[in-house]
Legacy VTK file of the C-alpha trace (Angstrom):
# vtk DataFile Version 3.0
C-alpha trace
ASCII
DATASET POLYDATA
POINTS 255 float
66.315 30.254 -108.464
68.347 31.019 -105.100
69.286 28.357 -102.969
66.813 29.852 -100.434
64.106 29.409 -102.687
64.784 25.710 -103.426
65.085 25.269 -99.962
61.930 26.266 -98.712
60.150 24.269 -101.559
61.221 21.311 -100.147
58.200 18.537 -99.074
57.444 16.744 -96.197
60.371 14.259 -94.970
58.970 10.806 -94.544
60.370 11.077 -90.635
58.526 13.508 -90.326
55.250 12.277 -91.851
55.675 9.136 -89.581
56.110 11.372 -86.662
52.866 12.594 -87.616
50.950 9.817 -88.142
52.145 8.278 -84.868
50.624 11.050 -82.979
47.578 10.694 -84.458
47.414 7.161 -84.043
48.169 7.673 -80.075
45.596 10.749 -79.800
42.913 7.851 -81.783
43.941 5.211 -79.159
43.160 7.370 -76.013
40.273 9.402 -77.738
38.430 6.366 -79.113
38.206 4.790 -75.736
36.772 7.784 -74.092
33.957 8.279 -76.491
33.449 4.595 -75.949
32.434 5.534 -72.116
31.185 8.743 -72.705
28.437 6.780 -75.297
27.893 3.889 -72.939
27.480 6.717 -70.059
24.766 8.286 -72.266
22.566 4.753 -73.024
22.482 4.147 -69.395
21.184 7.996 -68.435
18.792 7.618 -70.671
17.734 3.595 -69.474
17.572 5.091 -66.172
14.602 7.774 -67.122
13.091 5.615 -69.202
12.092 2.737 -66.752
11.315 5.363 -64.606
8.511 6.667 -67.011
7.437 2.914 -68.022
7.002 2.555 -63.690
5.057 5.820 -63.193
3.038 4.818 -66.930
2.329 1.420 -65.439
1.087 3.347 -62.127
-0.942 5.430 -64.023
-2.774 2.909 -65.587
-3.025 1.288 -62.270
-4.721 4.488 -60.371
-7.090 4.560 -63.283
-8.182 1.248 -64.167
-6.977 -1.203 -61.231
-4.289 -2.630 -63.116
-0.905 -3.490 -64.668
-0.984 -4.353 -68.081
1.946 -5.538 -70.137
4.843 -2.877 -71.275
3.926 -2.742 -74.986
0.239 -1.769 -73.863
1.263 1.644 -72.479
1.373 3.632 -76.071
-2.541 2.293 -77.214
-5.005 4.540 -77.687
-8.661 4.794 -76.683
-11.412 3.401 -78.931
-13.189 6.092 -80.973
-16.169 6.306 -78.422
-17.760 8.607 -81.726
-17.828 6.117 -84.332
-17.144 2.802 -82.115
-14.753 1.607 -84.397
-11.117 0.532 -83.867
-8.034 2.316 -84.987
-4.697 0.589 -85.307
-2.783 1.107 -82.303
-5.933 0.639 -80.434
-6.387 -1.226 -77.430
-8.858 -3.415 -78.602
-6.267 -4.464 -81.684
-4.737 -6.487 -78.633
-4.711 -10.376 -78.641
-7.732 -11.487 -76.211
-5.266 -13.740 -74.475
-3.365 -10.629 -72.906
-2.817 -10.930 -69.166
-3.705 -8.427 -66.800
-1.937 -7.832 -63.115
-4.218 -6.830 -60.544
-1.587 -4.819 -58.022
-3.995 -5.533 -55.183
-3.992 -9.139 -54.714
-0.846 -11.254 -53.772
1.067 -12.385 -57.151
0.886 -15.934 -56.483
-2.745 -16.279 -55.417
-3.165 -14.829 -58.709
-0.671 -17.744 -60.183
-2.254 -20.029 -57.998
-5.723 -18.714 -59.317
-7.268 -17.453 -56.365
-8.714 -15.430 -57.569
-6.869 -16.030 -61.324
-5.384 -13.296 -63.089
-7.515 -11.941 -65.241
-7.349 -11.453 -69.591
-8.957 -8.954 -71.976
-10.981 -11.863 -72.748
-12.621 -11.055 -69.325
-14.271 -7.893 -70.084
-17.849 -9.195 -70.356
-17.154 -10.880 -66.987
-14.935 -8.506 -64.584
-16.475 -5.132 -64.831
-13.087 -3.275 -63.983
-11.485 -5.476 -67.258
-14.886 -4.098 -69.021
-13.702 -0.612 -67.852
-10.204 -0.766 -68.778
-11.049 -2.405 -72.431
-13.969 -0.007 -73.627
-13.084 3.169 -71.467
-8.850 3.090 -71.984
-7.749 6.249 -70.835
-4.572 5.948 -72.423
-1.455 6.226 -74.287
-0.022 6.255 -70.899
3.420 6.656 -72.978
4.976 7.640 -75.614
8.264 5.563 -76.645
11.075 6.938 -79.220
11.910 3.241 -79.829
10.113 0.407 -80.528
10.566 -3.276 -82.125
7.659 -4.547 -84.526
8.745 -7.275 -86.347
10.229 -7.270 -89.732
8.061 -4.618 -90.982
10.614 -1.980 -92.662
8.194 0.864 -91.998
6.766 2.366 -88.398
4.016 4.158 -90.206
1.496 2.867 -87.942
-1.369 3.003 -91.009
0.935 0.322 -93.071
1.458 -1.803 -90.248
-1.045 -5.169 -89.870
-2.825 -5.114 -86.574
-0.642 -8.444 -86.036
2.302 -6.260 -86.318
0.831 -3.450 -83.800
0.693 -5.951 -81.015
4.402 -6.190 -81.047
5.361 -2.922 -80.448
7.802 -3.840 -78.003
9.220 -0.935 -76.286
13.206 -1.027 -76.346
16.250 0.342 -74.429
19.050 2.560 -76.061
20.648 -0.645 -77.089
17.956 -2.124 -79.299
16.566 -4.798 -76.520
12.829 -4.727 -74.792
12.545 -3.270 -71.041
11.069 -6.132 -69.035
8.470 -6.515 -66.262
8.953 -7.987 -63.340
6.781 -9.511 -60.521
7.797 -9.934 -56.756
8.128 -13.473 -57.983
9.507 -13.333 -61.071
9.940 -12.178 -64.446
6.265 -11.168 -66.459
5.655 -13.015 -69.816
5.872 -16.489 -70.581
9.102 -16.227 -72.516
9.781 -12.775 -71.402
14.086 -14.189 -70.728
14.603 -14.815 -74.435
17.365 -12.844 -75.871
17.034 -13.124 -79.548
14.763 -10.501 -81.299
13.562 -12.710 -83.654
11.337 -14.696 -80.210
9.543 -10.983 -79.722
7.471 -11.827 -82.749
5.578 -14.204 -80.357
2.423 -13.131 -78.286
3.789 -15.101 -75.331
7.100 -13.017 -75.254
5.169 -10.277 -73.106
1.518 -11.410 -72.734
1.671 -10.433 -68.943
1.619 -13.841 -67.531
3.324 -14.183 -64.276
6.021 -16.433 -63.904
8.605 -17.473 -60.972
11.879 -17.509 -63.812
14.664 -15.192 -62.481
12.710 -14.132 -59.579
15.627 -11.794 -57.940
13.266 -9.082 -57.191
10.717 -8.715 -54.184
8.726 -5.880 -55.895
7.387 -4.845 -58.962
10.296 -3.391 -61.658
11.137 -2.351 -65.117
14.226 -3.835 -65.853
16.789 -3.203 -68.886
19.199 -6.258 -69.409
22.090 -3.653 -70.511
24.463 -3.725 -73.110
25.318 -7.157 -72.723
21.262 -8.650 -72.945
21.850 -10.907 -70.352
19.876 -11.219 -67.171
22.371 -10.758 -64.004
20.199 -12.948 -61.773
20.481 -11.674 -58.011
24.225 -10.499 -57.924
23.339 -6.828 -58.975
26.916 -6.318 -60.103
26.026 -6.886 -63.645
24.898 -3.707 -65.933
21.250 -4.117 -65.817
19.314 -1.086 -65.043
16.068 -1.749 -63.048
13.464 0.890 -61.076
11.151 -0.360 -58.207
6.985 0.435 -58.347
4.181 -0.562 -57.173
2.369 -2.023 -54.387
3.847 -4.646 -51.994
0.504 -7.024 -50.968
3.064 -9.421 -49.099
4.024 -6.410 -46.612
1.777 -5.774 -43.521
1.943 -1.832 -44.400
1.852 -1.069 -48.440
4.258 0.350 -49.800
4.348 2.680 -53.047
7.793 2.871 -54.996
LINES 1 256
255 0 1 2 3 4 5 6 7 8 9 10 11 12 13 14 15 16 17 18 19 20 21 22 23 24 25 26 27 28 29 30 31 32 33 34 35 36 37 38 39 40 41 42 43 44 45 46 47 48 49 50 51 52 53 54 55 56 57 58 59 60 61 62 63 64 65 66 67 68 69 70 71 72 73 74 75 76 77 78 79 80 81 82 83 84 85 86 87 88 89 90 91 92 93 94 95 96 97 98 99 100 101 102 103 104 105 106 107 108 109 110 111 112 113 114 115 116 117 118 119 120 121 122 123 124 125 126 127 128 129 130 131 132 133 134 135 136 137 138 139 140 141 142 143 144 145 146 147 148 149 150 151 152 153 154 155 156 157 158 159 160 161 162 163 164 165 166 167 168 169 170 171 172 173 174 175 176 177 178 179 180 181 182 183 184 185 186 187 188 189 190 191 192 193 194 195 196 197 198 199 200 201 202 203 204 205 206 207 208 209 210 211 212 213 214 215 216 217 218 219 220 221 222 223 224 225 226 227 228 229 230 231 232 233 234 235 236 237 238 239 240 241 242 243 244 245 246 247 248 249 250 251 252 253 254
């Protein structure tokens, strides 16, 4: 073999392997970061649409049938007006107990119960409850993420109609959009945090409430990456979008 030969079968030099690996490991350090952003960039695009379409969904249902109902009612579906029979993402598969919002009426008359707000339990009473629970035009939306429990499948024919009523509709980082009032958040223990408290039909049963009352309108609120509600600083990373009517103002208002 020529010394040329020998020489240009010679390996890598462990210099110049180290060499190597430290440029990788400074190309990781800035390109991690950056895809980091570039992801978190992304979730909040998307948040941004979607409580857009959960406001104009929740106006929908209000130009239809006179109210706002709570988020995880938007994707039911009508009754079967053929057979009169329930299906399992139905509206009627909703807990009587549900609140409604009537967008017309001052929010705290309605706490104050004059007149009070109204449940699905009202629909042999209230004609336009009667209206909206046996003539749903709906789904009013169609969500590509929601939380139901512990139930390992989303087939909606091997879920429990228990189950169904928990559809809660989530962000792009795994947490429920929220409803809020101009006097506070919507749902009786709409602030908790811990996925495990959505399994309860007072986590969004429409109830209004005065707790974290930072907004003077109607909004669909994301709690961000962090899940935590930023009260009225706005320098958090919660994404919110304004609907609705204003009955406090002298001159509506629709957002």
């Amino acid at each position: 073999m020529r010394r040329s030969d020998r020489h240009e079968a010679k390996g890598v030099t462990l210099t110049e392997l180290l060499v190597v690996l430290a440029i990788i490991g400074l190309l990781a350090t800035i390109a991690i970061p950056v895809y980091v952003q570039r992801t978190e960039e992304a979730r909040v695009r998307t948040t941004q649409q979607e409580v857009r379409e959960i406001a104009k969904a929740e106006e929908m249902v209000a130009l239809n049938h006179g109210f706002f109902v709570p988020i995880q009612v938007l994707d039911d579906i009508a009754v079967d007006l053929t057979s009169r029979t329930t299906r399992t993402d139905d509206l009627q598969n909703e807990t009587d107990t549900l609140y409604l919002i009537d967008p017309f009426v001052n929010v705290q008359d309605q706490m104050a119960g004059s007149p009070p707000q109204p449940t699905l339990q009202d629909r042999d009473t209230n004609p336009r409850v009667h209206k909206l629970y046996y003539f749903w035009q709906g789904p009013f939306l169609n969500p590509t993420r929601v939380h139901i429990g512990d139930e390992t499948s989303a087939e909606p024919q091997r879920l429990s109609e228990d189950l169904i009523r928990r559809d809660h509709v989530l962000d792009p980082w795994g947490q429920p959009y929220r409803m809020y009032s101009p006097v506070g958040i919507v749902g009786s223990s709409a602030g908790a945090t811990n996925l495990g408290s959505f399994n309860t039909a007072s986590f969004s049963n429409g109830r209004l409430t005065t707790s974290d009352d930072r907004f003077d309108r109607f909004a669909i609120v994301s709690f961000g990456r962090d899940n935590l509600s930023d009260g009225v600083s706005f320098t958090g990373d919660d994404v919110f979008y304004y609907f609705g009517i204003v009955a406090t103002e002298s001159m509506f208002r629709i957002f």
